[in-house]
C-alpha positions as a Python dict, from the first residue, in 0.01 Angstrom:
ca = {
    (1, 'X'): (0, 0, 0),
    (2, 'X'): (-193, 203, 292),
    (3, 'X'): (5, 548, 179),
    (4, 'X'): (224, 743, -54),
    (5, 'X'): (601, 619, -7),
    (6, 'X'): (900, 838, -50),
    (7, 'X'): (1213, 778, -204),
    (8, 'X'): (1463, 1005, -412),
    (9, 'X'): (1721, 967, -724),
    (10, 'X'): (2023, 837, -540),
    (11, 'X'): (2344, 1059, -491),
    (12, 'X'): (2346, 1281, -159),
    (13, 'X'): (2602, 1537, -57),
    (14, 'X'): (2970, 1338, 88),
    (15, 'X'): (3162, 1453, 365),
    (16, 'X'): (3448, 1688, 314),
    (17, 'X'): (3663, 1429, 401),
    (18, 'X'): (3529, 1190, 156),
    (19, 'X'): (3545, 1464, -160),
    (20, 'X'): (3882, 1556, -67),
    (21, 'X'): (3987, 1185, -122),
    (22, 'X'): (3815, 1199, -474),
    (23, 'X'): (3966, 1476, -567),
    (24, 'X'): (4354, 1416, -487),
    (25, 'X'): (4238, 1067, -671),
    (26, 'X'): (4145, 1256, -979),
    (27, 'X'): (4454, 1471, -947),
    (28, 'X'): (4670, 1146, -981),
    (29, 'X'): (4788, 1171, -619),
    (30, 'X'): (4817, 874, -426),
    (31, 'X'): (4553, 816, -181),
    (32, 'X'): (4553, 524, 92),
    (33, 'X'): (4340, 260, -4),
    (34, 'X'): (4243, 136, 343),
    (35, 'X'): (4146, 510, 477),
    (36, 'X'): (3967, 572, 166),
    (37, 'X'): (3773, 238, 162),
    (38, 'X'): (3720, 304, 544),
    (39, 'X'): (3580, 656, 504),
    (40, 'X'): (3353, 545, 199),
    (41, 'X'): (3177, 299, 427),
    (42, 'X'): (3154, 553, 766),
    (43, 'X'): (2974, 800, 430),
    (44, 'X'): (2718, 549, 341),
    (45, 'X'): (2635, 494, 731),
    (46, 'X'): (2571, 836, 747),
    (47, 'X'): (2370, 861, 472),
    (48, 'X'): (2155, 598, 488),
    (49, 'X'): (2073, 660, 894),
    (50, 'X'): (1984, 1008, 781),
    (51, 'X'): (1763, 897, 553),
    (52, 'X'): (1579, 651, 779),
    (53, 'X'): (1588, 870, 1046),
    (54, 'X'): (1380, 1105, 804),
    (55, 'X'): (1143, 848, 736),
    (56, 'X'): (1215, 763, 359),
    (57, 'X'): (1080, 459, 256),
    (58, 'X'): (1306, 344, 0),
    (59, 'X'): (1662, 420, 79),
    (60, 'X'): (1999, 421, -110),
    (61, 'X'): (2395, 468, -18),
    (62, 'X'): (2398, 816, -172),
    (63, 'X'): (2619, 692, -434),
    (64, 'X'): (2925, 789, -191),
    (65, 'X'): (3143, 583, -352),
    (66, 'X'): (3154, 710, -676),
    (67, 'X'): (3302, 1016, -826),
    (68, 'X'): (2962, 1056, -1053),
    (69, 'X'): (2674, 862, -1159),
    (70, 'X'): (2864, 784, -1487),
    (71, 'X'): (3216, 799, -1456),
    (72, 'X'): (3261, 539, -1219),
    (73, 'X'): (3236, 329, -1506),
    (74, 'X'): (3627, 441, -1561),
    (75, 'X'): (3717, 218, -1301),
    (76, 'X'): (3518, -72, -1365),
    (77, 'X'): (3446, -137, -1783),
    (78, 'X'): (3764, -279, -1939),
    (79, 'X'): (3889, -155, -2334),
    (80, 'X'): (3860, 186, -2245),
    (81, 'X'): (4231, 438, -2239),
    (82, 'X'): (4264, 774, -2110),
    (83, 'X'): (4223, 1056, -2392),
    (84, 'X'): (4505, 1218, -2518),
    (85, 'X'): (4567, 1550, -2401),
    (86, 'X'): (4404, 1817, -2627),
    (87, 'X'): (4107, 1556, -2780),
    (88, 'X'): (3877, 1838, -2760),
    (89, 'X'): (3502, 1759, -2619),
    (90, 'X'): (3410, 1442, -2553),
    (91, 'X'): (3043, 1255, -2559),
    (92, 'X'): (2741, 1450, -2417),
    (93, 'X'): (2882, 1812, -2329),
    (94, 'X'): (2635, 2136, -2275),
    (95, 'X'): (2876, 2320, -2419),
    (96, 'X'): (2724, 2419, -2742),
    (97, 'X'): (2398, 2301, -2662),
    (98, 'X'): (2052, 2445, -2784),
    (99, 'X'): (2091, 2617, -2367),
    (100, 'X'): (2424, 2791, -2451),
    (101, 'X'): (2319, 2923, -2795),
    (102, 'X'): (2031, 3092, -2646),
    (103, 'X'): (2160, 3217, -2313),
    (104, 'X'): (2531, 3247, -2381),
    (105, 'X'): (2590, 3560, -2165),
    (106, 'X'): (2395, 3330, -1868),
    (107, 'X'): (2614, 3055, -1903),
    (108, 'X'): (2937, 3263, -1905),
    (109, 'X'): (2876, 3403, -1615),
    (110, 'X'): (2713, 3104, -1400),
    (111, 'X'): (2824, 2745, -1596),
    (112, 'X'): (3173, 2724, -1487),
    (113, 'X'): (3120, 2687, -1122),
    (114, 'X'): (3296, 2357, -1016),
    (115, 'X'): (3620, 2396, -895),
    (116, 'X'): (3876, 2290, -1106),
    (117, 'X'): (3943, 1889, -1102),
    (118, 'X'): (3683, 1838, -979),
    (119, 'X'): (3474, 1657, -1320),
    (120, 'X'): (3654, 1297, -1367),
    (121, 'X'): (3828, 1225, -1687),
    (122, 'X'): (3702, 1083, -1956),
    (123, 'X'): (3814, 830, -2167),
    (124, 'X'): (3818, 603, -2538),
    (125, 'X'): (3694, 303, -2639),
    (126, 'X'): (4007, 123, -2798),
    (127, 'X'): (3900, -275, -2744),
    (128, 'X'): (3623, -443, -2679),
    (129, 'X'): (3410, -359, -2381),
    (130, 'X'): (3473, -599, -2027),
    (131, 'X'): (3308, -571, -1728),
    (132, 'X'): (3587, -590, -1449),
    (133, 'X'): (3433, -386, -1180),
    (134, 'X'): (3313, -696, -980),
    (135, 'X'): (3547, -615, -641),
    (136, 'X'): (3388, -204, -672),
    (137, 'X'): (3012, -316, -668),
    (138, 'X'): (3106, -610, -428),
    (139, 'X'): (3241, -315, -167),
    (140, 'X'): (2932, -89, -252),
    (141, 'X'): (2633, -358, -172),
    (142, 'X'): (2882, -466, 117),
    (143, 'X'): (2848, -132, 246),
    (144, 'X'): (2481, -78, 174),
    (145, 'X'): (2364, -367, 377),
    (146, 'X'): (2614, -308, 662),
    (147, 'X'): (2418, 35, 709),
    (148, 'X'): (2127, -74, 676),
    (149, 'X'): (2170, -358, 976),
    (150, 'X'): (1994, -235, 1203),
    (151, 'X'): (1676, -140, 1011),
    (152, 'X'): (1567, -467, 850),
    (153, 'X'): (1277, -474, 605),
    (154, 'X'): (1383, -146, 471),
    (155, 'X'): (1410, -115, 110),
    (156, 'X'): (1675, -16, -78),
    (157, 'X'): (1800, 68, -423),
    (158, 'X'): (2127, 106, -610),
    (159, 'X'): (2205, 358, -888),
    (160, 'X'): (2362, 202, -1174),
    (161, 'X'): (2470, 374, -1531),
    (162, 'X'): (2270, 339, -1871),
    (163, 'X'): (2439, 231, -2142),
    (164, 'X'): (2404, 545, -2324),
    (165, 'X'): (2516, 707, -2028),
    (166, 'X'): (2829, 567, -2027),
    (167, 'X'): (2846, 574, -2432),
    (168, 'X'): (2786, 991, -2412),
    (169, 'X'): (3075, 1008, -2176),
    (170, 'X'): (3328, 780, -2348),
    (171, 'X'): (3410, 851, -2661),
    (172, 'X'): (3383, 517, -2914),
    (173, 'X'): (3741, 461, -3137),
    (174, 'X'): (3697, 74, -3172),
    (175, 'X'): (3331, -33, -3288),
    (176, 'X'): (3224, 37, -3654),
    (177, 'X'): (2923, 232, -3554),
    (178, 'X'): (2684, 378, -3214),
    (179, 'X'): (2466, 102, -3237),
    (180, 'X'): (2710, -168, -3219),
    (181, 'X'): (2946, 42, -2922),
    (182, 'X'): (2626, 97, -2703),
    (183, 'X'): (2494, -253, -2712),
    (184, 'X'): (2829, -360, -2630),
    (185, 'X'): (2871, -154, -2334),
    (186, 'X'): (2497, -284, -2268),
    (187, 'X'): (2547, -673, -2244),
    (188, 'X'): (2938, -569, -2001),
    (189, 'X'): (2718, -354, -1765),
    (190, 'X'): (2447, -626, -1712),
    (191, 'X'): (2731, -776, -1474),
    (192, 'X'): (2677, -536, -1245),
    (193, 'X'): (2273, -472, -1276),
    (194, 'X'): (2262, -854, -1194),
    (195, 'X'): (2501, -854, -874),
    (196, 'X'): (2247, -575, -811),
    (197, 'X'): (1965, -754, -811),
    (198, 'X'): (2144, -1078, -679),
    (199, 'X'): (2179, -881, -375),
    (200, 'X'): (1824, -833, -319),
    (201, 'X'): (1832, -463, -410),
    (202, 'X'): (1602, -252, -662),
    (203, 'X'): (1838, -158, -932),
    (204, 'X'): (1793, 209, -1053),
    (205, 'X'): (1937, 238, -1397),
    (206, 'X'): (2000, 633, -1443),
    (207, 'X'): (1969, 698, -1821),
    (208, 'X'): (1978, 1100, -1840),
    (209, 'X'): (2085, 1106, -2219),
    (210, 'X'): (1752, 974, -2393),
    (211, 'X'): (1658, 1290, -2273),
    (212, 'X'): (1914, 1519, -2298),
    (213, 'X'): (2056, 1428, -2646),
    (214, 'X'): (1832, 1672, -2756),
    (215, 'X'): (1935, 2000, -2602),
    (216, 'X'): (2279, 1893, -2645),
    (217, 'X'): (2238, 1865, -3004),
    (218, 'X'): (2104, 2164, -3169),
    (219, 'X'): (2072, 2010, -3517),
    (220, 'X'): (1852, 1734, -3378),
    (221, 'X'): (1506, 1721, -3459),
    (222, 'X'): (1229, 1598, -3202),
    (223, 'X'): (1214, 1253, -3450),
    (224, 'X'): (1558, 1238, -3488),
    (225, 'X'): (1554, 1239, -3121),
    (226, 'X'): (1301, 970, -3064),
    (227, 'X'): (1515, 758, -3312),
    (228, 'X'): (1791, 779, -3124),
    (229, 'X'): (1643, 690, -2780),
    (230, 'X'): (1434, 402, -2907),
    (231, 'X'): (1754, 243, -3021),
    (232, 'X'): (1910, 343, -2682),
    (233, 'X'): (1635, 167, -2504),
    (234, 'X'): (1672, -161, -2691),
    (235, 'X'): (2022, -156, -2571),
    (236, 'X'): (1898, -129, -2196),
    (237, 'X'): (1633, -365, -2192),
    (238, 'X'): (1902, -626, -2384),
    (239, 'X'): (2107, -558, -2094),
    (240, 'X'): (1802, -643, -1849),
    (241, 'X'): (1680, -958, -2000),
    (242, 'X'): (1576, -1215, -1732),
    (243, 'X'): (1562, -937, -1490),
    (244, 'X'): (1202, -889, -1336),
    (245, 'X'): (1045, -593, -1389),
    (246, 'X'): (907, -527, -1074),
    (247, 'X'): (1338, -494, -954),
    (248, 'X'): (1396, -202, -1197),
    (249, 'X'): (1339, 144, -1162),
    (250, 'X'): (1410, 362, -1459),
    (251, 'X'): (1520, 671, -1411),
    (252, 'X'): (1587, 1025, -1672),
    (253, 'X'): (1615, 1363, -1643),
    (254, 'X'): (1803, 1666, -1829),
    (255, 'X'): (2116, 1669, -1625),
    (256, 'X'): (2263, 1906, -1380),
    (257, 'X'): (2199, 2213, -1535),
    (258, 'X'): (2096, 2508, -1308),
    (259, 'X'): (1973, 2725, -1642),
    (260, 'X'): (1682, 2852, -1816),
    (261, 'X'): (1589, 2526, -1961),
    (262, 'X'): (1398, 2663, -2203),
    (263, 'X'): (1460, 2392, -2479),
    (264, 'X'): (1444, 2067, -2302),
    (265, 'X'): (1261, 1774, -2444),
    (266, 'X'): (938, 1764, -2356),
    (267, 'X'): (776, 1466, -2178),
    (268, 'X'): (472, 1453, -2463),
    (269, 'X'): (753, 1369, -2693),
    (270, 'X'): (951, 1114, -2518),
    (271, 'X'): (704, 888, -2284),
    (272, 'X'): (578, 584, -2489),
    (273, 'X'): (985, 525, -2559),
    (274, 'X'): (1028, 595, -2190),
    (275, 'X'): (758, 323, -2120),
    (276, 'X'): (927, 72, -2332),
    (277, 'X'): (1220, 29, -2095),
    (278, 'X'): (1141, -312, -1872),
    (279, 'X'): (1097, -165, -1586),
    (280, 'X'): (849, -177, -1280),
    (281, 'X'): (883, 199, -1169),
    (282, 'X'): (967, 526, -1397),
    (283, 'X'): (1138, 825, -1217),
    (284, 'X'): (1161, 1173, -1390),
    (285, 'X'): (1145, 1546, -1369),
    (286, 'X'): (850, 1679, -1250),
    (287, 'X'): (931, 1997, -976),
    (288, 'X'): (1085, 2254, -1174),
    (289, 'X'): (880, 2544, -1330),
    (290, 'X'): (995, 2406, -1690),
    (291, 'X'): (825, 2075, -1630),
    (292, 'X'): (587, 2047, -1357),
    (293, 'X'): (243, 2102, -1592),
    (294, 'X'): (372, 1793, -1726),
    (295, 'X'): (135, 1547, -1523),
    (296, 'X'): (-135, 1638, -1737),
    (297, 'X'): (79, 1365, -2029),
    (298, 'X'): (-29, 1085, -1830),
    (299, 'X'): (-361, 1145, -1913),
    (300, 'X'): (-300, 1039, -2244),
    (301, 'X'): (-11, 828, -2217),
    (302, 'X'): (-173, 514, -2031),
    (303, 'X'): (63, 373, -1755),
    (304, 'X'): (99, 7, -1838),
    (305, 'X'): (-64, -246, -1575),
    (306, 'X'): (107, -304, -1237),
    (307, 'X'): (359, -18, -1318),
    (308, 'X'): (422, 299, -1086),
    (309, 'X'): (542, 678, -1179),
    (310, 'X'): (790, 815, -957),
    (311, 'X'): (765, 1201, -1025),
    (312, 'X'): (957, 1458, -895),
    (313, 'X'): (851, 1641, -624),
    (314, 'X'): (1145, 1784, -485),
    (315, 'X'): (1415, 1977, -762),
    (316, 'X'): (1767, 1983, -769),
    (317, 'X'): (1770, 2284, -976),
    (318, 'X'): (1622, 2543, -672),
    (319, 'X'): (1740, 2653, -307),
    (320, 'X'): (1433, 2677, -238),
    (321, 'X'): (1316, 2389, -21),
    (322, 'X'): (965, 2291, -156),
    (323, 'X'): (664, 2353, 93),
    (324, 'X'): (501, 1994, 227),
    (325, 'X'): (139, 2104, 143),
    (326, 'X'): (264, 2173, -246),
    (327, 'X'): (453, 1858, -214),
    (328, 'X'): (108, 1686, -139),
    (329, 'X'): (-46, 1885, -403),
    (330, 'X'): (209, 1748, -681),
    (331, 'X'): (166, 1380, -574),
    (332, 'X'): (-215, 1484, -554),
    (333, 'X'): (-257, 1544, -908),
    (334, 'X'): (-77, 1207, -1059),
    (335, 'X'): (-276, 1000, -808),
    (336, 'X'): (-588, 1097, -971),
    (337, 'X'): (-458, 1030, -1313),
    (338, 'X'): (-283, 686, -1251),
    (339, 'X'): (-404, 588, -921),
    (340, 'X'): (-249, 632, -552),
    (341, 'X'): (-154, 307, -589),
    (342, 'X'): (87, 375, -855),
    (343, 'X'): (232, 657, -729),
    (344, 'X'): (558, 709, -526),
    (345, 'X'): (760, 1055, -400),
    (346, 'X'): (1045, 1161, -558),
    (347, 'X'): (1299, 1426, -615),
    (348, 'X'): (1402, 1585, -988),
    (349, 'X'): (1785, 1398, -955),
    (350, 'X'): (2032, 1346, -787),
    (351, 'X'): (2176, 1628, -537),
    (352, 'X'): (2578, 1572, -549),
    (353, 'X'): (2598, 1489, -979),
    (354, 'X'): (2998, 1517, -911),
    (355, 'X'): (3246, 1576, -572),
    (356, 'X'): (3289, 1937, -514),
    (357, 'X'): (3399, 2181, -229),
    (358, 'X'): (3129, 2383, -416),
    (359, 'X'): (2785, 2194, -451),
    (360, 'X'): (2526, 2266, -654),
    (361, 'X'): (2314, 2207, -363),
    (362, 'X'): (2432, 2316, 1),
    (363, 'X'): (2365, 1975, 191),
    (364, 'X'): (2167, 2171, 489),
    (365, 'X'): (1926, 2257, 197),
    (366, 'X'): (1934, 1889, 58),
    (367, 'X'): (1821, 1707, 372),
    (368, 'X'): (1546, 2004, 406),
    (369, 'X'): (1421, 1917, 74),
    (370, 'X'): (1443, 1514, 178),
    (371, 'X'): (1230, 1600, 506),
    (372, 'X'): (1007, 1860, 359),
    (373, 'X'): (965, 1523, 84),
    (374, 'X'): (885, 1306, 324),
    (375, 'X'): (647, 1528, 525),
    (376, 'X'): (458, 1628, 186),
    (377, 'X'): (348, 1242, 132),
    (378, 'X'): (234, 1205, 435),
    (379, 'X'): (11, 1467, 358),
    (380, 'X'): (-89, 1343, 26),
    (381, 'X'): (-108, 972, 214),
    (382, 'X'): (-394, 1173, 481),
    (383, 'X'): (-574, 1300, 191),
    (384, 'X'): (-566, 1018, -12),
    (385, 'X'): (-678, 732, 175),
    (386, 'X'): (-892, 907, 438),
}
């Protein structure tokens, strides 16, 4: 490497066209199969030019085909039903959470935002877990590498869901116990992280809940925590046996949630498990105010050999579009800890978590952050290597 490259977390804002489409889905209204398929495809096109024409390095299809980074899985893991009306919360909810107990007024006021339909369902375990979603990734690689064409050489990643993910948003009524449910829903999903990788793509496994089980849990203690991601990572990396590292990029965060953030797990308490996960590449939250002094843990926490941090330089959790020369800063600092070598741009997460005529992000302010991204590691690149 002669520079910093830039990538980002994976879902990008859809076309109105697109969300409306998900939404009428989600409603149980029928929905032609050939427009939708052929508007999903004319998405990802637009995405990924954007995104070259931008200059990132490491591209992906902005997860356009998917209602969210998890719930996809509806449509693809067999021995799952729908719930039952009036089941009550299901799986990883910030409802309750450590957040809400402290700032209940806050999230009253600003945490019902989305318009209504606009979450997928969720659903219960009542068989054993299949995978059967090998026609949906099929048509999402297809439509990767028909956009991307025209630009060969150009890397390119695909999102796919943890397995505690997709066990916090599913709720288990078949398997005895956690353990046995998540590695379960582990060894189904390595289906689709091989046709990933079969492809010739990085796979990106997004695995927000190692994190996040913490805030979401309020009678959880920081070892009680670390207890249950360690077991969550032996699920994942069971699920990515025989994969090489150097294809896998890890990524966690603490969700879409626009709050005070006051109690989220810190990184000092969660890397070494974090490092554990076979993976080449480790993306994470490093922009926002709650966790940006957070570089200073890889002084201590020793970055294996031949692997590469992928902080967060850009955050989903601001409208404010990050200034290049602090982008360069950020990058800056965890080159001189770990190396420039091991180093690559990032964003927080993903900027379109769920399909929504009401974004958390505006997408004008999305494809600022992307360029002002881009534009910040080429600064940090100058610096660097001059």
């Amino acid at each position: 490497m002669d520079r910093i490259l830039s990538t980002h977390v994976g879902s990008l804002p859809r076309p109105q066209a697109l969300i409306a489409m998900m939404l009428a889905q989600q409603a149980g209204r029928a929905v032609d199969a050939a427009a939708y398929d052929a508007e999903v495809r004319r998405a990802v096109d637009d995405v990924v030019g954007r995104q070259l024409a931008l200059g990132i390095d490491i591209v992906a299809d902005g997860e356009e085909s998917k209602a969210s980074f998890v719930a996809y899985v509806n449509d693809r893991l067999g021995g799952f039903e729908p719930l039952p009306p009036g089941s009550g919360p299901v799986g990883t909810s910030f409802d309750g959470s450590r957040e809400h107990r402290a700032f209940p007024e806050f999230y009253a006021a600003h945490g019902q935002g989305r318009v209504p339909g606009s979450r997928p369902p969720r659903r219960v375990c009542t068989g054993p877990v299949t995978y059967r979603g090998q026609a949906q990734v099929a048509a999402d690689i297809a439509n990767l590498r028909h956009a991307l064409a025209r630009s060969p050489g150009v890397a390119a990643f695909m999102p796919a869901a943890s397995p505690a993910s997709i066990e916090g948003w599913n709720r288990n009524a078949y398997y005895k116990n956690a353990e046995d449910y998540v590695h379960a829903i582990a060894e189904a999903m390595r289906e689709e992280y091989r046709a990933i990788i079969d492809a010739g793509l990085l796979l990106q496994i997004d695995d927000p809940r190692i994190t996040s089980h913490y805030v979401v849990n309020p009678d959880v203690s920081i070892a009680e925590a670390r207890k249950f991601a360690e077991l969550r990572v032996e699920a994942l990396n069971h699920a990515l046996r025989g994969i090489p590292e150097e294809k896998v990029r890890h990524h966690t965060c603490y969700g879409i949630n626009m709050g005070p953030r006051v109690h989220d797990m810190e990184l000092k308490d969660i890397a070494d498990i974090v490092l554990k996960v076979n993976a080449g590449a480790y993306s994470f939250e490093a922009a926002n105010p709650r966790h940006e002094h957070e570089w200073r843990v890889w002084e201590e926490a020793r970055l294996p050999e031949g692997k590469t941090l992928i902080p967060g330089v850009i955050s989903h959790t601001t409208v404010l579009v990050e200034h290049p020369e602090l982008i360069a800063d950020r990058l800056e600092r965890y080159a001189k800890v770990v190396g420039r070598d091991h180093v690559i741009a990032g964003a927080d997460c993903g900027f379109a978590s769920h399909p929504s005529a009401d974004p958390e992000i505006h997408p004008t302010i999305v494809w600022a952050k992307l360029e002002a991204l881009v534009a910040g590691a080429r600064i940090a690149s100058r610096r660097l290597w001059r």
